[in-house]
Structure formats: structure tokens, C-alpha cells
N, C-alpha and C positions, 0 to 999 in steps of 0.2 A: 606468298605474293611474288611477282616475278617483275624482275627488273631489268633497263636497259641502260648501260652507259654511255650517252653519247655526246662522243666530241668532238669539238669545233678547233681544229689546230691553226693556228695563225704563225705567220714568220717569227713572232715574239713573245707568243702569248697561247695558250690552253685555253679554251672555254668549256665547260663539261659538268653535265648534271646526270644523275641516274634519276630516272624516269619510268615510273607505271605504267610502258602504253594502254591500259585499261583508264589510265585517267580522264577527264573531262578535258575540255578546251583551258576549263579556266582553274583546276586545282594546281597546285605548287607540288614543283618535286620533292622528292626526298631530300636531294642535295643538288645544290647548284656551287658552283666552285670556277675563280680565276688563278692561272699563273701568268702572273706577269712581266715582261720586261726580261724574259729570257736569253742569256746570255750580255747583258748587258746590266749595267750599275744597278743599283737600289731597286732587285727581284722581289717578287711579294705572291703569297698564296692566298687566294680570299678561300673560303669553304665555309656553306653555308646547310645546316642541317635543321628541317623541322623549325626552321627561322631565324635560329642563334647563329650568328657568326663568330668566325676564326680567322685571326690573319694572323699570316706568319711572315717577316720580315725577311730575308737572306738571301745569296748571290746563286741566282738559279743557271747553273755552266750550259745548259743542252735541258732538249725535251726529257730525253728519258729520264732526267734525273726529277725534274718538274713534276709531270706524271707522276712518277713511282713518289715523292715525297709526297703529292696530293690522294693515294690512293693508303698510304700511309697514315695518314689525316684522317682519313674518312674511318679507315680499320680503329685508331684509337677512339672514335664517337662511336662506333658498332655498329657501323654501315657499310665498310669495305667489301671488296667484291667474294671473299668469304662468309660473309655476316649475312649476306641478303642471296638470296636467289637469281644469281646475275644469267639470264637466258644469252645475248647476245651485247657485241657493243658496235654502236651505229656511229656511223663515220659521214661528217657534212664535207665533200669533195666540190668544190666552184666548177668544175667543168668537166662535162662528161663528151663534150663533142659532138659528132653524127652519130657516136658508138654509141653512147648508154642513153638509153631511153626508159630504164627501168634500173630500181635499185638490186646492186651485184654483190654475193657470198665473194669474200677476195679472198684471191689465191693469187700467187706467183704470174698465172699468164693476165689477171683481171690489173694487176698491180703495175703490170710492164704497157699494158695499153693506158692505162693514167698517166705512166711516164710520157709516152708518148706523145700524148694533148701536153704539154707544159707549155709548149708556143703560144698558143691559145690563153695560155693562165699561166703566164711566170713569176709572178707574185705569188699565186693562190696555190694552185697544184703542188710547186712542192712542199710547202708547209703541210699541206693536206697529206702526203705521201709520210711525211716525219711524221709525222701523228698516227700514222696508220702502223706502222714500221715497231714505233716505239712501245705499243697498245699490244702490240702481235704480240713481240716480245715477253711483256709482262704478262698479259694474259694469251696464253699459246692455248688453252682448252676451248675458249669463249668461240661462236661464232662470230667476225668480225664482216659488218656490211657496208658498203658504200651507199652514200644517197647524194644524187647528182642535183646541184642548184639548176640546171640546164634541161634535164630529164624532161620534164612536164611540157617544154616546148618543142622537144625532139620533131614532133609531128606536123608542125604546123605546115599550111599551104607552101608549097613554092611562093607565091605570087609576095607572099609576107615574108618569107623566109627568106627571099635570094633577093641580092642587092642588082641593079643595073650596072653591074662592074661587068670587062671582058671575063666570059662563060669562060675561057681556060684558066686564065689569073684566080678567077674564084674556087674554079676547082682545084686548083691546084694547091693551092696557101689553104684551103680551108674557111673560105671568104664567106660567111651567110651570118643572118640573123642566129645567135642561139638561144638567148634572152636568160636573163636570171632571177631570183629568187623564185626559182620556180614550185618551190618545198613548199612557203608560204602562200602562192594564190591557188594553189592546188588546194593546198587546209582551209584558207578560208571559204573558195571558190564551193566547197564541199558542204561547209556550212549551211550556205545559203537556199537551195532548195527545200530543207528543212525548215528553214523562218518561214517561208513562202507559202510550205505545205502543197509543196509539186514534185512530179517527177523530176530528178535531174537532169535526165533527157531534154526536156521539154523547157530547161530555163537558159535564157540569153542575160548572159552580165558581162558587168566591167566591174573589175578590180584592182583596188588604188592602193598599193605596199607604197604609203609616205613615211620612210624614216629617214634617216642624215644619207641614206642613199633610197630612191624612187622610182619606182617604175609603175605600169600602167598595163592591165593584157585585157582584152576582147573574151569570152569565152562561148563558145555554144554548144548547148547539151553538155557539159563538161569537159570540151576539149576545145584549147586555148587556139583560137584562126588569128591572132595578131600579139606581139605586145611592145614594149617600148625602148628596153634592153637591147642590142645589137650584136655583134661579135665580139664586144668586150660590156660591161658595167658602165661604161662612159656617156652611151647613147641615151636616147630620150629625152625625161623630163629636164628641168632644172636642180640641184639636188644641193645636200649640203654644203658641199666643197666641188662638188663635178658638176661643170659643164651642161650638160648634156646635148641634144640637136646643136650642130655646130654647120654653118656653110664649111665644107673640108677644104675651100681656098683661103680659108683664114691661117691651115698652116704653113701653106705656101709661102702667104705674105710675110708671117714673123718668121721663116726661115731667110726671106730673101731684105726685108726689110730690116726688120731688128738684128739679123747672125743670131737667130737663138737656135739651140740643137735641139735633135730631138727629143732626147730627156730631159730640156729645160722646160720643150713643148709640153709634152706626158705629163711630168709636173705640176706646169700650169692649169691643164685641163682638170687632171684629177683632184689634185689638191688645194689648189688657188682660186679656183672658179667659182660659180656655183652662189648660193647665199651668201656665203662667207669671203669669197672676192669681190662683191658687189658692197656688203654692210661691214666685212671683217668680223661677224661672228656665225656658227652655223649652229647654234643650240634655239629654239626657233622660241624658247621662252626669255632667252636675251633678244632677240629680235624684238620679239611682239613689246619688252620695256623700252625699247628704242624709240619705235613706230610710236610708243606713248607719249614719249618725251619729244617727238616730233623732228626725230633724224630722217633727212632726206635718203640718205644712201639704204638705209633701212627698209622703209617707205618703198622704193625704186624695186632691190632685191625681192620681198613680198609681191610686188607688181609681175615679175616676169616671171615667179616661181608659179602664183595663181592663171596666168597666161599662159603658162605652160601644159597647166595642165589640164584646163579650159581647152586646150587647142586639142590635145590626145583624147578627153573624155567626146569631143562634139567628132571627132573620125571614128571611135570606135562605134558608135551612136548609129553613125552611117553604116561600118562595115558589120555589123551585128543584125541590120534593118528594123530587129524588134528587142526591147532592152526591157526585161524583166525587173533586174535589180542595178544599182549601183555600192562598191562596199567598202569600206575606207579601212584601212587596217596599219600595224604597224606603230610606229611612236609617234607620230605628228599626226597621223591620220586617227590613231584610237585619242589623242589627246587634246590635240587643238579644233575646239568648235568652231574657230572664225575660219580657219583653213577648208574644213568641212563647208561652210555656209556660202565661202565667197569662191570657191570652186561651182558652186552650182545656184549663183544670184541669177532670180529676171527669168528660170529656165521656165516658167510655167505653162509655158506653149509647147512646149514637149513633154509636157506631161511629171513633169518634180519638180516638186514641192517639199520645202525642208518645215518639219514642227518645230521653232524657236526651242520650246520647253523641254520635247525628247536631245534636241542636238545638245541644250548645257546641261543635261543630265551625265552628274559623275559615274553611275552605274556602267562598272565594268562588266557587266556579262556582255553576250551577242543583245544588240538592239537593233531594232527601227529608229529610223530619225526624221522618216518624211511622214507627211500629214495624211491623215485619213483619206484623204480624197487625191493624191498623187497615183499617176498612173504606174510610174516607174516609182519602184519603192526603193529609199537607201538606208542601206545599214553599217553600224560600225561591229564589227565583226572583229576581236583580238587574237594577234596571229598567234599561234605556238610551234616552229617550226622545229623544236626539240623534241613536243610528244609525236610530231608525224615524221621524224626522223623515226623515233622509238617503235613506234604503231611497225612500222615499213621495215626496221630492222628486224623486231622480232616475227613479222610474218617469215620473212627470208630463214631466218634461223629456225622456224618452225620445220619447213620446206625439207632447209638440211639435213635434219633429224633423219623427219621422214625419210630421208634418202637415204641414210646409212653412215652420213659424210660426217657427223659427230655424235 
């Protein structure tokens, strides 16, 4: 059976599971595993195999050493990347730019153009380069492949794509929509004409990735005409800690009004914002005990977040003209029914209609949730952005074979 390891490198942290892409949406990997807190006090390996976990406590200096002690882990359970038939290892990279529009076989000149978007993603990209760097290193045989969060929106219309900024300022910096998570509405996105029992061609959706970060995208026939994300993660919905739609003379004022700089800005937007600036918590099942307990600030945060997204679902509605499905994915969206419900209250004159009974149903596969007689049908669909990382690596590494290149 053949496997793929792929990993999600963060500035502090490993996320990385080997993965079946033969698997379903909804089977468990082989092994899912964290490192965390890299380089920094009280480092910890989770490694989870066949369901049993393993933590290991200790001071993790740098990735390579994380990595290699997490693939170390894996070989003393009989699952390391000699133990199993490891085909390729897939790499989750945040921005691929105007360059990548499909997932890339990395080599030396595919590695130097990732370099090069970091402006774009200076948090993310280089985290994602150390991971990739360090992955090469230990495994030099393996095909190694990039899979760009950005990718799937590559294409969209100008009209959605380019902001009303000066046409040279935008070209120049790099200034456009490029939207993210784009791994996930693509896999669920894909789902969905199979519930339906249609051509994919032939389906108009909107797809709702609600987690502690949120976005929204248009799609038709399978290719994404809007979504909510901008040229960074910040834009859009309301999210857990971010911001999102902001009037951009708001930074103006706290620069000229409050002296706040710009990274006190950044800060606040990304981190401060959001649910969690309005209630002070962004885990949305401490919210909802809040909202019980009858905390106004709670109360308030849920209002703008459902408003939020009320506002994006009723534009794409319009720029779609005809709306097949709608599909809720993700942690808040696979999990929270009331979020699901009061996103789409009173819509019945456009045709959805939510079934009380399928929307509190625990049942984790892809569902239905609207009512027999809803025009537009909604589903909750569970993302898995690791097996279509997996799926998308091992094609490419199929590729290479074929080519002679490994």
C-alpha cells in the first residue's frame, strides 16, 4: 500500500501525517503527529498511530531535529518512511502567487520562486521553505511536491481578482485578490456534484471553510469566479481572531489618532480582532456557553460573525445567478448546527430550507441538511485538506517516474 507524508511546516511547529491517497474523505491516517513549540521552552511531539498516542516531552532546537526525531517515532511503531511504501512527500506551501496555479515536483529553480513570493507571506512561506529544506534533506530519494493554498484561485476573473487600486501600484507590489484555503474548497467543492448526482460542469456552489480562520468562494462548473480571502488571510469574513472586511481608513485613523505602528496595526487585525476581540474568546463552544449564560459581548461577536456571513453568502447568490448547492465545511462549519441555521434563517424565498433534524444530526460523513423540498440543497461536507494534499502529491510523483526524474 502506498503512502504519502505530508507536511504542514509552521514557524514553531510540524504538523504531518502519512496518508493513503487512496483513502476516503472520511478514513484516518495511518499516523498524524505534532511538533511543537520549536525552538522555544517546553517542545513536545504528539504521534498518533492507528489511534494510540505518543507524546514525547523535550527541547526541540530547529526543524530538522523535530522532523528526524518525529520520523524516528514513527520507525520505532513500524511505520517510518522505511517500513511503509512511502511514494512521495507533499508539502502545504500558503502562497503560491500569480506563479503556481498547480501543484509543483520541487527542485532548486521551483524552490527559489517560493523564495521569492515571501513578501506576499512572511510569516508562512518561510516556515514552509524550512520544512521543505529539512524533508529534502532526510528524505533526498522521495519525490517531494508543493501544494499551494492560493493555487485553486489562481484563475479567477480579473473583475474579482484586481482590487480598484492604481493599475501600476498593483502591478507592481503584486496587489490582487489571491484567496486561501484553497486545498479545502477545491476537496470539498469536488464533493458536492456527487451528493447531487450531476455533472460537475453543470453545478453552481458556494462554499463556507468556517474555522478559527474563514472564508467563503463562488464556484462554477468547478472553477472558483469569487472568494473572500484577499491578498493576504485577513480579508473577508469575521474570523476567530481576524478582522476581516475592514473600511482601510480605519488604519489611517489609529495611525494618526491613537500613534499605533504598523505591527501594533497587523497585530490587532490578525490577532485581536475578530470573535475573540469582540467576546475575548475565539473557541466558538466557549462562545456559544457565553451566549447561554447571557454575555452581551458574546451575543454582539456571534451577531457580526452571522452578518458576515449572511452578507458574502447573499453576493455570491447574485454573482453565481443560479446556486445549486451551498456547503459548510471545516471546524465550525462541520460542527456547529446553530451557526449552520442562523447563517441561512427566513431564506425560504430563495429557495433554502434547512431540515432541523438532518442539520443536529451528529453524523460525520458528507450530508444533506436542507429539506426535501429546498431548491438550493446545503450540505455539510468534512474538509480533509491532507488526503488532497496526498491525492495531488502522489499524482505529481507518479508523473516524475514516468519521466525518468526518479
Amino acid at each position: 500500500m502506498a503512502y504519502v507524508l505530508v507536511l504542514n511546516s509552521g514557524s514553531s511547529s510540524i504538523k504531518f501525517q502519512l496518508v493513503n491517497p487512496e483513502n476516503s474523505a472520511t478514513d484516518d491516517p495511518l499516523v498524524s503527529g505534532l511538533v511543537e513549540q520549536i525552538g522555544e521552552p517546553g517542545g513536545a511531539i504528539n504521534v498518533k498511530v492507528n489511534g494510540e498516542k505518543t507524546r514525547e516531552e523535550l527541547e526541540i532546537p530547529d526543524h530538522t531535529f523535530g522532523l528526524k526525531r518525529s520520523l524516528e517515532i514513527m520507525s520505532e511503531r513500524g511505520v517510518g518512511p522505511t517500513d511503509v511504501e512511502l511514494v512521495a512527500v507533499g508539502h502545504r506551501v500558503v502562497h503560491g502567487g500569480r506563479l503556481f496555479s498547480e501543484p509543483q515536483l520541487l527542485n532548486d529553480q521551483i524552490i527559489s520562486m517560493i523564495e521569492d513570493l515571501i513578501p506576499l507571506a512572511p510569516l508562512h512561506n518561510p516556515a514552509n521553505l524550512d520544512g521543505i529544506r529539512v524533508a529534502q534533506q532526510i528524505l533526498p530519494d522521495i519525490p517531494h511536491v508543493a501544494v499551494f493554498d492560493t493555487a485553486f484561485f489562481n484563475g479567477m476573473p480579473p473583475a474579482a481578482a484586481l482590487y480598484a487600486i492604481n493599475n501600476e501600484v498593483a502591478s507592481k507590489y503584486d496587489v490582487r485578490r489571491y484567496g486561501f484555503h484553497g486545498t479545502s474548497h477545491e476537496f470539498v467543492s469536488q464533493q458536492v456534484p456527487k451528493l447531487l448526482d450531476k455533472d460537475p460542469m453543470e453545478v453552481n456552489q458556494i462554499t463556507l471553510h468556517l474555522g478559527n480562520g474563514a472564508s467563503a468562494a463562488a464556484i462554477r462548473g468547478g472553477h472558483p469566479i469569487d472568494t473572500s480571502m484577499g491578498l493576504t488571510p485577513l480579508a473577508g469574513l469575521a474570523m476567530g481572531t481576524r478582522s476581516g472586511d475592514i473600511d482601510p481608513g480605519i488604519i489611517f485613523h489609529l495611525v494618526r489618532q491613537a500613534g499605533m505602528s504598523i505591527d501594533e496595526i497587523d497585530k490587532l487585525l490578525n490577532r485581536q480582532s475578530g470573535v475573540k476581540g469582540i467576546s475575548g474568546v475565539n473557541d466558538f463552544r466557549q462562545l456559544r456557553q457565553m451566549i447561554e449564560e447571557e454575555d452581551a459581548d458574546a451575543w454582539l461577536a456571534y451577531n457580526i460573525y452571522i452578518h458576515q456571513l449572511r452578507r458574502f453568502i447573499g453576493s455570491y447568490m447574485i454573482a453565481l445567478g443560479r446556486v445549486d448547492a451551498i456547503t459548510y465545511t471545516a471546524g465550525v462549519g462541520e460542527n456547529d448546527s446553530e451557526v449552520r441555521q442562523d447563517a441561512l434563517y427566513n431564506l425560504d424565498m430563495y429557495g433554502i430550507k434547512i431540515d432541523d433534524e438532518r442539520n443536529e444530526s451528529p453524523n460525520r460523513d458528507p450530508r444533506e441538511i436542507s429539506a426535501a423540498d429546498s431548491d438550493i440543497k446545503v450540505f455539510v461536507v468534512p474538509t480533509n485538506e491532507e488526503l488532497a494534499i496526498a491525492q495531488k502529491a502522489a499524482h505529481i510523483a507518479d508523473e516524475a517516474r514516468e519521466a525518468g526524474l526518479f
